[in-house]
VMD Tcl script that draws the C-alpha trace (Angstrom):
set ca {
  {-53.54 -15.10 -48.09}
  {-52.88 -15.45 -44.23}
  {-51.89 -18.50 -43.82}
  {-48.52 -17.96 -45.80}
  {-47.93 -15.08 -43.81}
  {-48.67 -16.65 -40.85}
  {-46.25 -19.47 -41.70}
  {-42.98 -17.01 -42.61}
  {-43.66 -15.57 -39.34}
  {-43.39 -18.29 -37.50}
  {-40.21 -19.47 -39.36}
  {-38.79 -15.93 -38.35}
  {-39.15 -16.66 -34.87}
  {-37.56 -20.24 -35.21}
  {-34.59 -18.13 -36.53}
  {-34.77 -15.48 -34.25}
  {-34.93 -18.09 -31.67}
  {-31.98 -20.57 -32.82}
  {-29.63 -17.33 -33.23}
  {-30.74 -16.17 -29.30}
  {-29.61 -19.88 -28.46}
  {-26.62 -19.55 -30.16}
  {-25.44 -16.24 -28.64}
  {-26.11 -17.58 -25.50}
  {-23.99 -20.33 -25.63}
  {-21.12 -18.30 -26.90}
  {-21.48 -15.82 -23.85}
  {-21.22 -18.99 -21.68}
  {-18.16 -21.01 -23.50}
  {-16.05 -17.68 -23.64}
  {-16.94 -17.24 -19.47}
  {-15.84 -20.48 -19.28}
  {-13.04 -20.24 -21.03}
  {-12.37 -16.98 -18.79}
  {-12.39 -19.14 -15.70}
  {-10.25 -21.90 -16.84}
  {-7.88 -19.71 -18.72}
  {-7.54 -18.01 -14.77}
  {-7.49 -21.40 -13.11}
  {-4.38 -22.41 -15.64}
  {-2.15 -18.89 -15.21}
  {-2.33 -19.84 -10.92}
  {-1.74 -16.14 -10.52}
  {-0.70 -15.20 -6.99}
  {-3.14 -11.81 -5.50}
  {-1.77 -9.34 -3.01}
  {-3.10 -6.95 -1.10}
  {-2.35 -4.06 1.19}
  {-4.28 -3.44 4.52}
  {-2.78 -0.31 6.01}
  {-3.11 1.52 2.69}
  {0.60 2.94 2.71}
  {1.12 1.79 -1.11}
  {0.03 2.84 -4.20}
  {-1.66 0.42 -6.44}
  {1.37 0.52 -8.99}
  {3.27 -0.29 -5.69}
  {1.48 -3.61 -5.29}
  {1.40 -4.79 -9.00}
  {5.24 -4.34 -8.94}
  {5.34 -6.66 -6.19}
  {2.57 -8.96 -7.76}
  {4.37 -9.53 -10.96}
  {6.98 -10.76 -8.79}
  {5.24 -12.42 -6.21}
  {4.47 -15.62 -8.53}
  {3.88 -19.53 -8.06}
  {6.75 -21.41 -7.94}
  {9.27 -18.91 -6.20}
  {9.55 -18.49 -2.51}
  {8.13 -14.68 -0.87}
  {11.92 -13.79 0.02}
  {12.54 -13.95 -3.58}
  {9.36 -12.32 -4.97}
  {9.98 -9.28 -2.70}
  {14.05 -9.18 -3.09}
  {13.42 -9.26 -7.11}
  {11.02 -6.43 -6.73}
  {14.05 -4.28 -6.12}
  {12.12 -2.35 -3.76}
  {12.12 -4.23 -0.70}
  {14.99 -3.91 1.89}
  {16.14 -6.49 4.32}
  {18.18 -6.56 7.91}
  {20.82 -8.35 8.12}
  {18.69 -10.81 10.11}
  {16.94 -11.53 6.84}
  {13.90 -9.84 8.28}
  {11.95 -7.04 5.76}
  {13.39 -3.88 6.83}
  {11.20 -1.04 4.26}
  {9.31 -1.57 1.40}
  {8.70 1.16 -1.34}
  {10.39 3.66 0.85}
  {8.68 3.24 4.10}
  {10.39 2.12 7.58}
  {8.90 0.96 10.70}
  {9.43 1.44 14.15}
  {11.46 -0.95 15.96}
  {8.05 -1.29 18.04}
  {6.55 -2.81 14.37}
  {7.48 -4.96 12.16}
  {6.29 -5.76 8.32}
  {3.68 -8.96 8.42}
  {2.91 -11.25 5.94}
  {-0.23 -13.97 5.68}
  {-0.90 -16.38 2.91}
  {-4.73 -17.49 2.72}
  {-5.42 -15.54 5.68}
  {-2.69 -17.66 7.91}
  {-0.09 -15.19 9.76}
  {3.40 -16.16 7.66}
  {6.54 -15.68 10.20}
  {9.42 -13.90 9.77}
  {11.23 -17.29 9.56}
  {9.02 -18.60 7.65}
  {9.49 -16.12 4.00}
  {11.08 -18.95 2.15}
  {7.73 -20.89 1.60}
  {7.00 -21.43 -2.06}
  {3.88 -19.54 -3.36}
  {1.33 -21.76 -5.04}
  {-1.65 -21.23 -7.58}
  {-4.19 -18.68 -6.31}
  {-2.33 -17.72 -3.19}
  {-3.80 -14.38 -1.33}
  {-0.67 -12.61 0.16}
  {-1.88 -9.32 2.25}
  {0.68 -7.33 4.08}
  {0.09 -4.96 6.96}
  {1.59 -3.82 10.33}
  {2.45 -5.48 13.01}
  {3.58 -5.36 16.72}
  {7.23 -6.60 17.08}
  {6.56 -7.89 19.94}
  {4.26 -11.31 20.22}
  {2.53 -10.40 24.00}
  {1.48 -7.08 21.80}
  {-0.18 -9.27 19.22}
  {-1.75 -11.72 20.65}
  {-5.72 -12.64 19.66}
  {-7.48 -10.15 21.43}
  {-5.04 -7.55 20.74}
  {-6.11 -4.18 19.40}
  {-4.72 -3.12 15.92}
  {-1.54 -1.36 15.82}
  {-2.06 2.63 16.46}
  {0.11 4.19 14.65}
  {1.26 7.85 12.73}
  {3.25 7.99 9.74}
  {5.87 10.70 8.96}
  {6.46 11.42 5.29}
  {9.64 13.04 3.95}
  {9.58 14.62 0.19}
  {12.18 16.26 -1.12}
  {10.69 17.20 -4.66}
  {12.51 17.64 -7.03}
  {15.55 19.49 -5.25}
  {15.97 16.48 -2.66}
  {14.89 13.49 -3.87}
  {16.70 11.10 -2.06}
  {15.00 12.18 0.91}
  {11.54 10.98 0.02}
  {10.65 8.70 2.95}
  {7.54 7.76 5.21}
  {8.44 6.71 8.77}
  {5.50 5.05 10.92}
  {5.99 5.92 14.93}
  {3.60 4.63 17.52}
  {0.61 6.51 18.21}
  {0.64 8.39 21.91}
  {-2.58 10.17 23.71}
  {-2.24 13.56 22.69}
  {0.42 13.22 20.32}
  {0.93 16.76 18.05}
  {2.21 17.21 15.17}
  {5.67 18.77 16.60}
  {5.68 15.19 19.07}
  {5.87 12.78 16.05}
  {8.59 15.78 14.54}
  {10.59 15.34 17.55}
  {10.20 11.16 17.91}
  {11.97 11.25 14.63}
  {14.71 12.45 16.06}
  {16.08 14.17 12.93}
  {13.71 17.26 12.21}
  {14.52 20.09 14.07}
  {12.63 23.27 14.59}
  {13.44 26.87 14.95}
  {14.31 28.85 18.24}
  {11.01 29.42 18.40}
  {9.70 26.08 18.32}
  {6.81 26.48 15.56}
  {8.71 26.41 12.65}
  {10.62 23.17 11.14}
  {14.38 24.39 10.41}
  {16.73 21.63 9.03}
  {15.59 17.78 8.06}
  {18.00 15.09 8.60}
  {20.38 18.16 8.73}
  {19.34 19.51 5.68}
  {18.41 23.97 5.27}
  {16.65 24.93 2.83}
  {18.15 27.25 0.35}
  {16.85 30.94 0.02}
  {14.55 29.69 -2.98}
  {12.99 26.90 -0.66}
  {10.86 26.15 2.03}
  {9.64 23.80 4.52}
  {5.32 23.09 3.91}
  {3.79 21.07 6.79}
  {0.39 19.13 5.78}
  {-1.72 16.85 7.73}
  {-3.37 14.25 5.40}
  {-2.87 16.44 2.64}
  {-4.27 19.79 4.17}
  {-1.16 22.94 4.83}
  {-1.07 23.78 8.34}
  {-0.96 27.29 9.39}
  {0.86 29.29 12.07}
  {0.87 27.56 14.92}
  {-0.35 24.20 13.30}
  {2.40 21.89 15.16}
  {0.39 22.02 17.89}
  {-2.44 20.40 16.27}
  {-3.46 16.62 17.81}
  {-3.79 14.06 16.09}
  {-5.47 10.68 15.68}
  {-4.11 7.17 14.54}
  {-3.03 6.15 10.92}
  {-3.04 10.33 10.54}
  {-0.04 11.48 7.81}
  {2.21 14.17 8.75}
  {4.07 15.34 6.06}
  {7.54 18.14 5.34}
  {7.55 18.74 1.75}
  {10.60 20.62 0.65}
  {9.02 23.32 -2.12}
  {10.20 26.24 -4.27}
  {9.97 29.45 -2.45}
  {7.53 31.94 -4.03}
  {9.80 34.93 -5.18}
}
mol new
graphics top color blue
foreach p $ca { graphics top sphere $p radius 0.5 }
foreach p [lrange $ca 0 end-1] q [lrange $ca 1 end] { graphics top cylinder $p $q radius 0.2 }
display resetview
């Protein structure tokens, strides 16, 4: 009576085993198929190094940063990309530069010049963008990375158009009310700790000025505070508690 038992049981394990095989080699043509499918689209990646952007920033630029069209046209189709009239990249997604910076590009890790935006994009191209020292002697191989501050502008909802982020070169001992005044277009109260227009804009008696340091309000007396490179300083225009 064993021996027939025996034998179904080892036919269930042939089976078992066959159908393990089987799955196996599924899992393996569809990876396969992942890889080539990949290798045939040639999609173009882009990255960000200075973290400015948000990630729906960078896929709008990736959809049109594609094989077969130059960069210049990628970014100028994005419609979010300005340009001087030296065909240099002026802002992208709302942010300017310095005139000491200037926007940098590199394809496959190789530093793309300014002159140089009309190359064509091929398959698998890595595009990263970060910041830059206009000048070259700045730059050069054993240069330090940029230092730098960043001064964001939002309006809300009463001022949108005024939603901007401005990056200024980092000083020693730069404050909070230094990178206000090296704007050149926020200016404070009479008593200097207070911010009382913005690009000559005062705020209604149902707004206000908040100041925030990456992300946190500052208090009384908070333009004073020092601060440390890539730090955010930002003058949100907000409804005035009643």
């Amino acid at each position: 009576m064993r021996k027939p038992v025996l034998h179904a049981a080892f036919i269930m394990l042939i089976i078992a085993a066959l159908l393990l095989t089987g799955c196996k080699q599924a899992d393996q043509e569809e990876a396969s198929a992942n890889v080539y499918s990949n290798d045939v689209n040639g999609e173009v990646s882009l990255s960000e190094k200075d973290g400015f952007f948000s990630p729906a920033v960078i896929q709008n630029l990736q959809q049109y940063l594609q094989q077969g069209v130059t960069v210049r046209e990628g970014l100028k189709r994005s419609g979010i990309v300005g340009f001087s009239d030296n065909g240099s990249v002026l802002t992208i997604s709302q942010v300017s530069l310095d005139p000491l910076f200037e926007w940098a590009f590199e394809i496959n890790g190789k530093k793309l010049g300014k002159d140089n935006l009309d190359t064509v994009l091929q398959d698998h191209d890595e595009i990263s963008i970060n910041i830059q020292y206009a000048d070259p002697k700045k730059d050069g191989k054993d240069a330090k990375a940029p230092e730098f501050t960043v001064l964001k502008l939002d309006g809300g909802s009463m001022k949108p158009d005024m939603t901007h982020s401005y990056v200024f070169p980092y000083t020693n001992n730069q404050s909070v009310r230094d990178v206000m005044a090296h704007s050149g277009f926020v200016k404070l109260t009479d008593n200097k700790m207070y911010v009382d227009t913005v690009q000559g804009y005062s705020p209604k008696s149902v707004e206000k000025w908040v100041v925030k340091v990456n992300g946190k309000e500052l208090v009384d007396s908070g333009l004073e505070m020092k601060l440390t490179p890539q730090d955010e300083v930002e003058i949100r225009l907000e409804r005035a508690s009643v």
